[in-house]
N, C-alpha and C positions, 0 to 999 in steps of 0.2 A: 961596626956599622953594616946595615943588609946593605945589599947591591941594590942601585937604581932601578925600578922596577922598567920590562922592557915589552911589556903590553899594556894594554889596556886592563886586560883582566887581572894582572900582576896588580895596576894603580886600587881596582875592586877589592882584592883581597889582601890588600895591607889596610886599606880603610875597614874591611869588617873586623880585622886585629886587634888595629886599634881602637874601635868603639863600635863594638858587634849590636847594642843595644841601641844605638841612634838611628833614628830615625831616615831611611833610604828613600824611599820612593812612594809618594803619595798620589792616590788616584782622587779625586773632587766627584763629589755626588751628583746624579746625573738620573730623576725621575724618567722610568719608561724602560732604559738603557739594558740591554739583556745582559749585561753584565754587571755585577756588583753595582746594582743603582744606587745603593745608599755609600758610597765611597768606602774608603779604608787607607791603611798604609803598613809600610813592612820594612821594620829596620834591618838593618844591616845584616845581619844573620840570617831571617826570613827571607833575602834576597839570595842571600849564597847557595840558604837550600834547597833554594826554587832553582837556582843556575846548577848546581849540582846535580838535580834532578835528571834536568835535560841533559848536560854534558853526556852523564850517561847511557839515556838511551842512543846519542848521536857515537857517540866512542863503541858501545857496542853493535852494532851499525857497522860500525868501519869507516865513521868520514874522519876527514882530520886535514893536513896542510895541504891546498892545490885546491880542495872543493869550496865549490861557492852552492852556498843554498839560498834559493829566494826566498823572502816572507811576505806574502799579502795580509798584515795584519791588523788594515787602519791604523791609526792612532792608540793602539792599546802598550802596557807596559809589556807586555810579552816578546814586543821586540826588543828590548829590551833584555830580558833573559834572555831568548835564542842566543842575541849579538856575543853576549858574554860568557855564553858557553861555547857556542863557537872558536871564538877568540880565544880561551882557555887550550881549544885543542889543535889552535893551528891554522882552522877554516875560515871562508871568508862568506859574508854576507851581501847580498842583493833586495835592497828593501824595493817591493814595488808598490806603486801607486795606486791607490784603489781608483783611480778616476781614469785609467789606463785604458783605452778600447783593446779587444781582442788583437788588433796588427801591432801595436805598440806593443803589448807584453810578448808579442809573438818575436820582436824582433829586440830586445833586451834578452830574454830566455837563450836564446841560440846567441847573441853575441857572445854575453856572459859565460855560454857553456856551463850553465847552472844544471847541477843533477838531482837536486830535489827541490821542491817546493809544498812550504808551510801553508794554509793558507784558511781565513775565515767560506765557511759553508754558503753565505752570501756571496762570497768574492770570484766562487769556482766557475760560474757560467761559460764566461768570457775568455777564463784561463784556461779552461778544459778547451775549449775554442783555441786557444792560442796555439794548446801543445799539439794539438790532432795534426797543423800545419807543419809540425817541425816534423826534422829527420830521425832524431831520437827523442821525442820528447821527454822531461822528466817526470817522473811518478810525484803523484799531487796528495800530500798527506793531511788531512782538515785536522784542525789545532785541537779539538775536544779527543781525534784518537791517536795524537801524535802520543801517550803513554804507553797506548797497546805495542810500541815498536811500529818501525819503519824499515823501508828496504834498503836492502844495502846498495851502496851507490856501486854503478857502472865500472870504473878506475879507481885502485886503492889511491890512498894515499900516497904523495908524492914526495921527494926533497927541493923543499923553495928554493930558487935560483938566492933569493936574499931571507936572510935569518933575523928574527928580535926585530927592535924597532923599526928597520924599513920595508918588515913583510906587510902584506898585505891583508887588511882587517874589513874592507867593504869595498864595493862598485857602489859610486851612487852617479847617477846619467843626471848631465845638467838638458836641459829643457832645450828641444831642435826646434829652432826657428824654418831657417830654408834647407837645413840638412838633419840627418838623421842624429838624435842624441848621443853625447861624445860622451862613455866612461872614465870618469872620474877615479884613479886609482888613491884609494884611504889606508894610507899605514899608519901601524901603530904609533910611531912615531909624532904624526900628524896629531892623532887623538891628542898625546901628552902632553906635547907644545900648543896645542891650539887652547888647553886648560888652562897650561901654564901663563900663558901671555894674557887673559881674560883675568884671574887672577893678580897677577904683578900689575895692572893696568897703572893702579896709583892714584894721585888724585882724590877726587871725591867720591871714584866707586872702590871701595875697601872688601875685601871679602873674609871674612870674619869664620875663623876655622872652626869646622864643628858646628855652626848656631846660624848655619843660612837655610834658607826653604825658599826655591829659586821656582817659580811661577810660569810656564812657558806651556802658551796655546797650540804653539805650533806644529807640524805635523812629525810624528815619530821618524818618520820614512826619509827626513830631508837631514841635509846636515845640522841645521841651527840646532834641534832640539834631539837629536840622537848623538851626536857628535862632542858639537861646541861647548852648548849648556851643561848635559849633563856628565859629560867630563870633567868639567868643571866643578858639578859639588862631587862627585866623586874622588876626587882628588882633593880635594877640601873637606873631604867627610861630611859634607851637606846634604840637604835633601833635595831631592827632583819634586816639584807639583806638577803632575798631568790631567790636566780636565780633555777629554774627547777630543776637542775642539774649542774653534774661540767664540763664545755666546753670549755678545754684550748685556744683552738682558739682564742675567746671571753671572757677570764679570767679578764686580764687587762681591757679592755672598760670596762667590766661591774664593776669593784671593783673602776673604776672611776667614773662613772656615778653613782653610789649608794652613793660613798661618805664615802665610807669602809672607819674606820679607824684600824678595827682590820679584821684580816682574818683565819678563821679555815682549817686544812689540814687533809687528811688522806691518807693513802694509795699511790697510784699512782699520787695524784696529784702534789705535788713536781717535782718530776722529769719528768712527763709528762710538765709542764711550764720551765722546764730546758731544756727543748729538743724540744721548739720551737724556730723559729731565733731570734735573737734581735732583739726591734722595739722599738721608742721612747715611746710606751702608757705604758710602763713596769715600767718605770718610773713616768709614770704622776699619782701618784696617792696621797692617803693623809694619809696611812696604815702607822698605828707605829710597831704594830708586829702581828705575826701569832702564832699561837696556833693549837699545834695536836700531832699526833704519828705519827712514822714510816719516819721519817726523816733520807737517808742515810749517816752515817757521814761522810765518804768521801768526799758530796756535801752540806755539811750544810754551811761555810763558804762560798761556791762557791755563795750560795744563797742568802743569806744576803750579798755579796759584790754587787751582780749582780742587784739585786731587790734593796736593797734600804732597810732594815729592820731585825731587828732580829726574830726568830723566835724560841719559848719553847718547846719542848715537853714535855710532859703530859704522866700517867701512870693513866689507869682508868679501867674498864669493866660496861656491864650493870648491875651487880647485887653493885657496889660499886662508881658507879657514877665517880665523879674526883678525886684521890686520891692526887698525886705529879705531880709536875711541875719545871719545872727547866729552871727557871727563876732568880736564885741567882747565883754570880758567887763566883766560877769559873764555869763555864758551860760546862767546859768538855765537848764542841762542837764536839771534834775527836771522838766520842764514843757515844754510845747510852745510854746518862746520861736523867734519868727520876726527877733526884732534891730529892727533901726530901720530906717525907711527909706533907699535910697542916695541919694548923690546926684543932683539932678534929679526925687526921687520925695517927695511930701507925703501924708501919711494925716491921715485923721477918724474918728472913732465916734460912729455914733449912733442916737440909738432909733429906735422905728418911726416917730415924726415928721419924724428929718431934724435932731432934735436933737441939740448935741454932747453927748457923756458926760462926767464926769472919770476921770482914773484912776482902774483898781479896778471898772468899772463894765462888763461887754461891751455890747456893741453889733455895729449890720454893719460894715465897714472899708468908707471912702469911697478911693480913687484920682483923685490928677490929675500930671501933670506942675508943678512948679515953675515952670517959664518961664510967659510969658503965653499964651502957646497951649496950653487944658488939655491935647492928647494929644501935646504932641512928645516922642518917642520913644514912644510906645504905638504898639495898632494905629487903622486909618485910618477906623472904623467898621464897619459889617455893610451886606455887601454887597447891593443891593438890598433895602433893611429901613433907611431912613433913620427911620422910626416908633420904631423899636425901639434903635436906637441912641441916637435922642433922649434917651427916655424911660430908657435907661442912664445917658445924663451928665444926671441932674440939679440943674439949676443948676452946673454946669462942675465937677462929681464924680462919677467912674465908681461907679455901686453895684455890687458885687464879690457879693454876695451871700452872703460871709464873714462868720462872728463871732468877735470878737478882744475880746481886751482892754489897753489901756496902761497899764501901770507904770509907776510916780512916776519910774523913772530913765529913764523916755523909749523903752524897749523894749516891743515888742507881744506879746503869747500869744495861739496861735491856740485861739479853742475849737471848731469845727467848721464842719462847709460847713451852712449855712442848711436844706439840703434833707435832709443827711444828722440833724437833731434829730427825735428821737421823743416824740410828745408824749403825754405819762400823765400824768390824770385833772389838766390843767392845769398838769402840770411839764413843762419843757425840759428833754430829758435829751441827750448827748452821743454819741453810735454811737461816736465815735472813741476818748472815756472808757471804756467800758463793753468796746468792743475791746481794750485794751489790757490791762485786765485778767483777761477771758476767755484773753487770752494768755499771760498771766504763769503761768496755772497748767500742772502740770508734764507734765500728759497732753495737754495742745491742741496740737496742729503750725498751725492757721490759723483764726481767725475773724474773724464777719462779726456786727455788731448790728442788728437790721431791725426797724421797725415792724409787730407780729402784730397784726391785730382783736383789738377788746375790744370789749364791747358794755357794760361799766358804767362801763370806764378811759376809753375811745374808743380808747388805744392802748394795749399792754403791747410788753415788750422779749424779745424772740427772740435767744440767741443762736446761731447755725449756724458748726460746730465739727469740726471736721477734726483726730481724733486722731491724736496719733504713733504711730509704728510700733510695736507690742508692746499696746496699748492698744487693748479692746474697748469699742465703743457699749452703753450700760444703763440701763437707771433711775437704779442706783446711780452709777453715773460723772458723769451728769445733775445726779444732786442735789449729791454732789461738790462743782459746779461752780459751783452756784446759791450752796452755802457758803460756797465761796471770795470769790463775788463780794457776799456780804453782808459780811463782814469785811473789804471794803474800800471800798464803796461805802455809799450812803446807799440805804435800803430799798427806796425808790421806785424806782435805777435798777437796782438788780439783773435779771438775768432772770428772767422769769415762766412762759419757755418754752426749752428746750435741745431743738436740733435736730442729731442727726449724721448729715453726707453724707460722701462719701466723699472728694472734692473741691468747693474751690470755684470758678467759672469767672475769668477773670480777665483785664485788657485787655492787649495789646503793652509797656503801660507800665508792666505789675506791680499794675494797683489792680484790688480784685474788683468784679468787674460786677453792683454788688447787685441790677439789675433783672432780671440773670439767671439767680439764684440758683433761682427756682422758673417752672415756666410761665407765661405772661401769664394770667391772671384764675385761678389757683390760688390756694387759701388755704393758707398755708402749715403752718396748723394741723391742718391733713388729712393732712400729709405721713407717710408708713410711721415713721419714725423722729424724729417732733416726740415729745417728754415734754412732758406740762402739768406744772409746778411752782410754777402762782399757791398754792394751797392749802398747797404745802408754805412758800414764800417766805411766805406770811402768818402761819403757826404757828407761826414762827419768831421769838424772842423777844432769847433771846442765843444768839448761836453762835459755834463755834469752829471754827478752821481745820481742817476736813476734810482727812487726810491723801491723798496720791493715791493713788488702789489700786492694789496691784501690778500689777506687769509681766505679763501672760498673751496671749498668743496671739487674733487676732480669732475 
């Protein structure tokens, strides 16, 4: 029997082994696109000697264990090969963000202490901007002459502190809110576990060895879709599907022409495909089910009746990979049920003390690993910030900063991310509750729930509302909207303020960027098109479903 494979690129080249002719990694066609617009794909083999290729010029180079190389690649598969040639020789990877300002890459490059950088000729402006700032900048290699040879890095190669599974295979920076982005340390280990558990899931998401073709919009650069997913058919000898990005438009052709048989979601993209017209190619496809978060339950059934498939949600983050899936039933479909823990994963709740909860009760969601080592299979901590990471595992439990709640039958419901609750006049109220049924009513194409000042509540509830198409911004539409959302909410959380923009901004991975929504130190109550409706929401005694107002022209 071979030895347990103890990288990543190990799990790679036992799968081209054993079926060097199956199909790897499919790109979906894409008119216009400078690159292979009419699609393709590259089995197993074609992959290894694409990773072989580069390994080489990188090994003849001189990089190997200790360097980190960034890649500004967008969404292309090429991150892809770098990763796994990389990881073949030791090195570790830095994907960065194309939507990244000049100070942001400026201040990931010198964290990371990254000595080269891959990057598309579009992407260079800002990055060349970035490196002029650093002390040593690294040398910026554009991906069409990375075959001519690159320079050799700064410091040879080093001996890892840590060897095999728990070395280090990517920095990937979770998203700073009030402080600068925390690196996230990715070992190998993570990789294989985080397949592993996705796989064994059980239930009714099955993964079927050799004959999956896994569908996933999301952005190369992030964990779900560089990481989780495609670990996942790699270790399965499946195939990856990479379309550019997610294009509802072109969702269905493309998840048919690839040959999808499973589909990953997040964010917006659900209901963005709910809120295109029906059309026969929604149907034509070969998808048994979808996999993701942020699924509104209101329209989860709506979805699977309409499409043709069930679909899980998942409870994860980047420093914990895939935790729960709820994929067993009952599926508690009405509700934002995340499942039970997988295998290898144990959950807590507890109050602000660190208390447990019983069921029925929310709380934050505590993570650790099962085994004796709280993080095997997690990530490896935050990279240079051993304070911070500490102070994450307390008493050998990752605080998530999630609140959940467990059910007598052993399943969890998500109630919101910590930061995303708005708090009026002493109540917790839910952004994600309050979004979902800002959504439900029949004139909103997208919303967003946000904390507005209040000077007597301390906060009231804003909702920012992206009507469909045929539907004009009003007072009346405004109030509409407040009605609706008193006839299904409890008073307090209704909105006290309706805002319409035209759009709302949104990340690579489909979630809206609620700190982007208005200028930094704008009050959003000033904005051309905020309605107040505290007064109206107050006057308000019993109401009844306001109908939506017809169809008219902006």
């Amino acid at each position: 029997m071979s030895p347990a494979p103890s990288s990543a690129y190990e799990v790679f080249a036992n799968s081209v082994a054993e079926g060097p002719n199956r199909p790897c990694i499919c790109l979906t066609p894409r008119a216009g696109r400078d690159y292979q617009p009419e699609g393709c794909e590259w089995t197993y083999l074609e992959v290894s000697e694409i990773v072989e290729s580069i390994r080489r010029v990188y090994a003849q180079a001189g990089y190997g264990t200790g360097h980190r190389i960034g890649l500004l690649l967008d969404s292309r598969p090429e991150i892809v090969f770098h990763w796994l040639a990389l990881n073949a020789l030791g090195a570790s990877i830095v994907p960065l963000n194309p939507e990244s300002r000049a100070a942001e890459l400026q201040y990931v490059l010198n964290h990371a202490e990254v000595c080269l950088v891959v990057a598309l000729p579009a992407r260079t402006a800002e990055l060349l901007d970035a490196c002029k700032a650093l002390p040593a900048p690294p040398p910026v290699v554009l991906l069409g002459d990375f075959v001519l040879g690159i320079p050799a890095p700064a410091s040879a190669a080093r001996q890892s502190p840590t060897q095999g599974l728990l070395s280090e295979t990517a920095l990937l920076y979770t998203s700073g809110t009030t402080a600068a982005p925390k690196a996230c340390i990715i070992t190998n280990e993570y990789c294989i576990e985080a397949a592993r558990r996705y796989i064994g899931a059980g239930g009714q998401l099955k993964i079927r060895h050799g004959e999956e073709r896994l569908f996933n919009p999301l952005p190369l650069f992030y964990v779900n879709s560089l990481i989780i997913t495609n670990m996942t058919m790699i270790l399965s000898a499946g195939c990856m599907v990479f379309p550019d990005r997610f294009h509802p438009s072109t969702w269905w052709r493309d998840v048919a022409w690839s040959r999808a048989t499973i589909v990953q979601y997040l964010g917006i993209v659900l209901p963005a495909l709910l809120n295109q017209p029906p059309s026969p190619s929604e149907r034509a496809h070969q998808v048994r089910f979808g996999v993701g978060a942020g699924v509104d339950p209101t329209r989860h059934l709506e979805f699977e009746e309409r499409f043709g498939f069930p679909i899980f949600e998942v409870w994860g983050m980047t420093e914990v990979a895939i935790a729960s899936i709820a994929c067993h039933e009952p599926r508690h479909v009405d509700t934002r049920s995340i499942g039970r823990p997988l295998e290898g994963i144990k959950f807590r709740v507890v109050d602000e003390k660190g208390q447990d909860l019983p069921p029925g009760v929310p709380g934050e969601l505590l993570v650790r690993a099962s085994a004796e080592r709280r993080n095997q299979g997690l990530f490896g901590g935050y990279y240079k910030d051993d304070a911070i990471t500490e102070s994450s595992w307390t008493n050998d439990w990752f605080h998530t900063g999630d609140l959940v709640v467990q059910r007598d039958d052993g399943s969890y419901c998500f109630v919101d991310r910590a930061k995303d609750i708005i708090r009026r006049s002493a109540q917790n109220i839910s952004a994600s509750e309050v979004e979902a049924v800002i959504r439900s009513h029949p004139a909103v194409a997208m919303a967003a729930a946000i904390p507005a000042p209040d000077e007597l509540r301390e906060e009231e509830v804003m909702g920012c509302v992206v009507l469909k198409e045929g539907f004009s911004p009003s007072p009346e539409q405004a109030e509409a909207i407040v009605i609706w959302c008193l006839n299904q909410l409890a008073y307090f959380k209704a909105p006290g303020w309706i805002c319409f923009l035209p759009t709302l901004p949104v990340t690579y991975t489909q979630k809206i960027r609620k700190r982007d929504i208005f200028p930094k130190g704008q009050d959003p109550r000033q904005h051309a098109a905020a309605h107040d409706l505290r007064t109206r929401k107050k006057s308000t005694v019993k109401h009844t479903a306001a109908p939506a107002p017809e169809t008219h022209a902006r």
